[in-house]
N, C-alpha and C positions, 0 to 999 in steps of 0.2 A: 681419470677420476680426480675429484677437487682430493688437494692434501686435508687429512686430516678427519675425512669424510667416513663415514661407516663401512664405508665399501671393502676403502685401502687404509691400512695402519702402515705407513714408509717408517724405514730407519735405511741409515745409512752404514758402513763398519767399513773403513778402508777402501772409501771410494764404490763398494758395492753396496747396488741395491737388489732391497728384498720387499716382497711383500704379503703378508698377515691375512690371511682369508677368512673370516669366519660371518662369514654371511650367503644364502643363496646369490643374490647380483654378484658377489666375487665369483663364486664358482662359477655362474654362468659365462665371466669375463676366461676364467682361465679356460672353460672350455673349449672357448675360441680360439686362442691362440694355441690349445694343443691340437686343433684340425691343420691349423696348417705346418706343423714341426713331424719333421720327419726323424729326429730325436729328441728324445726328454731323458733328462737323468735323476732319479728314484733312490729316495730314502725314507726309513721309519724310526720313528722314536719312541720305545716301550718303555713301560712304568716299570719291569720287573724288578729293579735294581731297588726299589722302594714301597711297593705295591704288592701285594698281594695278588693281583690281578696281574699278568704282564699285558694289560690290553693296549693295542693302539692309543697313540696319545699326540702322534705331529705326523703329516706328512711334507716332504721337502720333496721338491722336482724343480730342476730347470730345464726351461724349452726356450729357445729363440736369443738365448742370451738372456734372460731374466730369470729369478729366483721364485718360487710361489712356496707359502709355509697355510698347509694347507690344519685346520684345526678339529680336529673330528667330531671332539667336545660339543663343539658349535653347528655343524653342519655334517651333512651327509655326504662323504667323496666318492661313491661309489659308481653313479654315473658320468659323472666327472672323467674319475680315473679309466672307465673300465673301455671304452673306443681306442684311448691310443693303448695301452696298456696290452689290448687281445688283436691289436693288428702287426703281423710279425713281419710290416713293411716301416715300423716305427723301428728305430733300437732303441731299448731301455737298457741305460745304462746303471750299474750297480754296483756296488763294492760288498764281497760278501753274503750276496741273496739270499741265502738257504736261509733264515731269520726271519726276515723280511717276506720273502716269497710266503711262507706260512702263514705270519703274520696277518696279510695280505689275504689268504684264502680262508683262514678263519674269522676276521670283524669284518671282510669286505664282502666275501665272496668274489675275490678278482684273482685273476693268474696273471702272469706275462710271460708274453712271446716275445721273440727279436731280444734276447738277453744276452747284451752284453758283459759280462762281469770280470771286473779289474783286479779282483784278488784272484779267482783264478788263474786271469790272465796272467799274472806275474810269478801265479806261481811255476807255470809253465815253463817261465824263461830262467828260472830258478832265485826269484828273488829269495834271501833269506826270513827279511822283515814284510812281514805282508800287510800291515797293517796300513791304513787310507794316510793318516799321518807322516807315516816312513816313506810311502812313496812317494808323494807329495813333493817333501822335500829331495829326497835322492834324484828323483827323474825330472822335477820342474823348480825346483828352489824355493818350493813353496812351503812355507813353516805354517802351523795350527797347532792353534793352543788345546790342551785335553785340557781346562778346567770343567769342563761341566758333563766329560764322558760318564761320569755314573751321576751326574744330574737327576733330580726327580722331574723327570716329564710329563706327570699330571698334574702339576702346580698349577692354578688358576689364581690371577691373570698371569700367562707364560712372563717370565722377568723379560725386559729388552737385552741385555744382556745373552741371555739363552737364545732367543731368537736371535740374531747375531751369530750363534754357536752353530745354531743347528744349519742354515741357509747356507756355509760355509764347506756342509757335505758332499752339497750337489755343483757348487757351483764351479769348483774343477775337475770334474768327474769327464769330462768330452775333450779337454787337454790332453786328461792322462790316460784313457782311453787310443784318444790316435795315438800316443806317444809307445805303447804296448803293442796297440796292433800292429804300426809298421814295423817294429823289431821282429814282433810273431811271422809276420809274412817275410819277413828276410831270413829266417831259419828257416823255414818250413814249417814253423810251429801253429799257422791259424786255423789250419782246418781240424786239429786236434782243441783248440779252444771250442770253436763252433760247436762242435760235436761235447763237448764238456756244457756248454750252456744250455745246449737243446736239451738234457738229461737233467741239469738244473731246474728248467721251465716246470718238468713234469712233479716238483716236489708240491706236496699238500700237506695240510694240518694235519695230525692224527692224536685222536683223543687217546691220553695216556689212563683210564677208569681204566681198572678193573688189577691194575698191575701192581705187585705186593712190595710197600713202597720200602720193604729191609733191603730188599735187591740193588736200590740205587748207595746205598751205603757201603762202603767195602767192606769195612771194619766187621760187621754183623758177620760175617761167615766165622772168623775167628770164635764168638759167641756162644756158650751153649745154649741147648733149645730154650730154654725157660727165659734166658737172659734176652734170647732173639724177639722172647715175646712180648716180655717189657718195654726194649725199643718200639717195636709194631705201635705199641700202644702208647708213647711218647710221639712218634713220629704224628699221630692222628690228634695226640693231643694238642701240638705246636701248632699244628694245621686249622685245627679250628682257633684257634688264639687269631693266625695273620687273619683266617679270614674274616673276624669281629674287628680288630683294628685297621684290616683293608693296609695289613705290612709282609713284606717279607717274612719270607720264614726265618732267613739264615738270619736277619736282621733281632729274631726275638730269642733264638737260641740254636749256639750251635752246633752241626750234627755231631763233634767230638762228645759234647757236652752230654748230648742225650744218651750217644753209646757209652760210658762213665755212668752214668747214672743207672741204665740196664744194668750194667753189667757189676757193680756195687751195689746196687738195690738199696740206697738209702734210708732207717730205719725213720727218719727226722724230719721236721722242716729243714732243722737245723744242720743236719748233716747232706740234707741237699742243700740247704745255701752253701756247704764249705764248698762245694763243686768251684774248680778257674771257670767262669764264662755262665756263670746262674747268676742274672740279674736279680736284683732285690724286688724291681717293682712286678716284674714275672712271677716271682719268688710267691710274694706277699699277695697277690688276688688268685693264681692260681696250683699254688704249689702242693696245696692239700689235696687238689682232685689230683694230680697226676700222682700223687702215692695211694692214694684212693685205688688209683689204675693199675696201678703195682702191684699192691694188694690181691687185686683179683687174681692178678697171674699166680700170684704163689700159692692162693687156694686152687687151685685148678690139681686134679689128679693128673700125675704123668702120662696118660692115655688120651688126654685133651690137651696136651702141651705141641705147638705147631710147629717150632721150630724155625731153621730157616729154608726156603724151600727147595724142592729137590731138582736138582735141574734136567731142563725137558730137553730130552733125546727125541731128534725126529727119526720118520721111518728109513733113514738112508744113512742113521745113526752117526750124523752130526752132536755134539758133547762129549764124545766118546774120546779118551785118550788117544792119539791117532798110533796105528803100527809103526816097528820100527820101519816099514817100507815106507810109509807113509812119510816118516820122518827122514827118512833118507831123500826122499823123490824131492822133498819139498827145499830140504837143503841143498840140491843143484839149481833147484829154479830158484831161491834168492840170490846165490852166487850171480847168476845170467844179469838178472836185474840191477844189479849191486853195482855191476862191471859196468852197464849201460847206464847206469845211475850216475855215475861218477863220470864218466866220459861226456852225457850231454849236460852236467852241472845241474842236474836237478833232484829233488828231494827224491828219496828211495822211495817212500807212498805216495808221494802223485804220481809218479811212472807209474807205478803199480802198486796196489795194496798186500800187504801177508796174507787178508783174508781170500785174497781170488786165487792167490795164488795158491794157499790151502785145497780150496776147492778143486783146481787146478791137479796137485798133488792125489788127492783122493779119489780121483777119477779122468786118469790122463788119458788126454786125447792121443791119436795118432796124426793127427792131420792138421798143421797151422789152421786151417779154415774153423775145424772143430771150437777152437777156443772162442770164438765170438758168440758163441751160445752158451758161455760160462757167464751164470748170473752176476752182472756187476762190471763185463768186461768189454772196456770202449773197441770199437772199430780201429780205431789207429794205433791203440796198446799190441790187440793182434798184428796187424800188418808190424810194428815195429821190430816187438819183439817173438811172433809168433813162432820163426824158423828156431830162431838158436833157444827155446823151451821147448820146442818140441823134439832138440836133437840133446840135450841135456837130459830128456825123460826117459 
């Protein structure tokens, strides 16, 4: 492509090049080159950090050695993306997926197979710092700047600067990749990755509607009911605010802010301005409806007051304070865990999680085999540490 042309926006940043997609003839260009790459390496860049929306806003992939910053704003990546992306003879490589993969199956409608992923991978081998930055430099001596990790990346026209930032995700990602896997295959550790990415692969978006947003707060249980209600109805008031100014929520106010203000139920404008963390300009265009909204709760009869809600017991009476057998069983199997945690230098929840182990607890198996039909528990967790929990239980 001639420099400078519509097609291609070049920059350069330390000898690497990248290049700026926002046209059909570009996609059509990368499409080619990703037929014949038997790896690409895959990243996404959301707005959530400033946006309201967290929707897609860059995609980054290198294949063949070259960088693509694909623009979604501008173009549609979807059939682009989605051949190599669902051919699980491609590997896509990734740092972090679970995000991204969503991401990905929500604005695209794409999945991927053949996933490679390098924070898992390292977590495997017990790195402590998992982050794309730390390894970067520990495993390959490569330094990256975070200036623009909470960047707003629906900014139009993307700065050159960012672009630069962002091309810099993908472009060592097949370094540090080989550099993971061969360690993994000299422990014995890659077929335990493998088996952690194919279970990656299977993640999807899921619409969080319908779910009672006090529950994401902790503070709110503290609360009494009346107070929990107040929140409820801050919570919905913020929400409609980002979603007029198309901002962050946590960016217009924060959730301490709001549980303070439930839970004192401020008589004022003025007494809700004295709140730490109640902006003035929030304050001032809509501070009257949200006591409006307060209002209401305290007319409301005790008998119409919600509270916070009650937590759902299923039929196998999970929620339930567990027995002390329970509590005893469960205490030998993190012992087991704990011991082998420590022995192969890895985090005590990536061996194994409390939760499976719980489950684990609450309905032991007799038989190492038994446990691979415990919800959430990988094949080589069993095989590792099947025998010595099953001779602890």
């Amino acid at each position: 492509p001639v420099e400078g042309s519509s097609l291609w926006k070049e920059s350069l940043c330390k000898g690497m090049e990248f290049l700026y997609v926002d046209d059909g003839a570009g996609l059509e260009a990368v499409r080619s080159e990703l037929e014949g790459s038997g790896r690409v390496a895959l990243d996404c860049e959301a707005a959530g950090y400033h946006r309201y929306s967290d929707r897609l806003c860059l995609v980054q992939l290198t294949a063949q050695g070259r960088t693509y910053l694909l623009d979604p704003f501008a173009v549609d990546p979807e059939d682009t993306l989605r051949p190599a992306l669902l051919d699980p003879s491609v590997e896509v490589l990734m740092h972090g997926a679970d995000f991204d993969i969503r991401l990905l199956d929500r604005d695209l409608g794409v999945g991927v197979a053949g996933l490679f992923d390098t924070q898992i991978a390292a977590s495997l081998l017990g790195e402590r710092a998992l982050g794309l930055s730390s390894l970067l430099e520990s495993r390959l001596g490569i330094r990256l700047s975070k200036k623009y990790q909470k960047a707003d990346w629906a900014k139009r026209p993307l700065p050159e600067p960012m672009r630069a930032y962002a091309a810099r995700d993908t472009a060592y990602l097949a370094a540090l990749a080989e550099d993971l896997k061969e360690e993994l295959d000299a422990r014995g550790r890659l077929t335990w990755a493998m088996e952690e990415f194919r279970e990656m692969e299977k993640v999807r978006f899921e619409e969080s509607n319908g779910r009672d947003a006090v529950r994401a707060i902790r503070e709110a249980r503290d609360l009494d009911p009346r107070a929990v209600d107040r929140l409820r109805k801050a919570l919905a008031w913020r929400d409609e605010i980002g979603l007029e100014l198309d901002r962050a929520v946590f960016r217009i106010v924060g959730d301490s802010v709001l549980v303070e203000a439930a839970r004192s139920n401020p008589p004022t404008i003025d007494a809700l301005g004295a709140l730490r963390g109640m902006g003035s300009a929030v304050l001032d265009r809509w501070g009257q409806d949200l006591l409006a909204r307060f209002a209401e709760i305290d007319r409301l009869p005790d008998d119409q007051v919600v509270g916070y809600p009650a937590r759902v017991r299923s039929s196998n009476g999970a929620g339930r304070r567990p027995t002390p057998e329970v509590e005893e069983r469960l205490a030998r199997l993190k012992a087991v865990r704990n011991k082998r945690a420590v022995a192969l230098k890895v985090d005590r929840g990536t061996l194994l999680s409390n939760s499976i182990l719980q489950l684990i607890a609450e309905s032991p198996p007799s038989d190492p085999k038994e446990l691979e039909t415990v919800n959430g528990m990988r094949r080589w967790q069993a095989e590792l540490l099947g025998d010595e929990l099953v001779a602890a239980l």
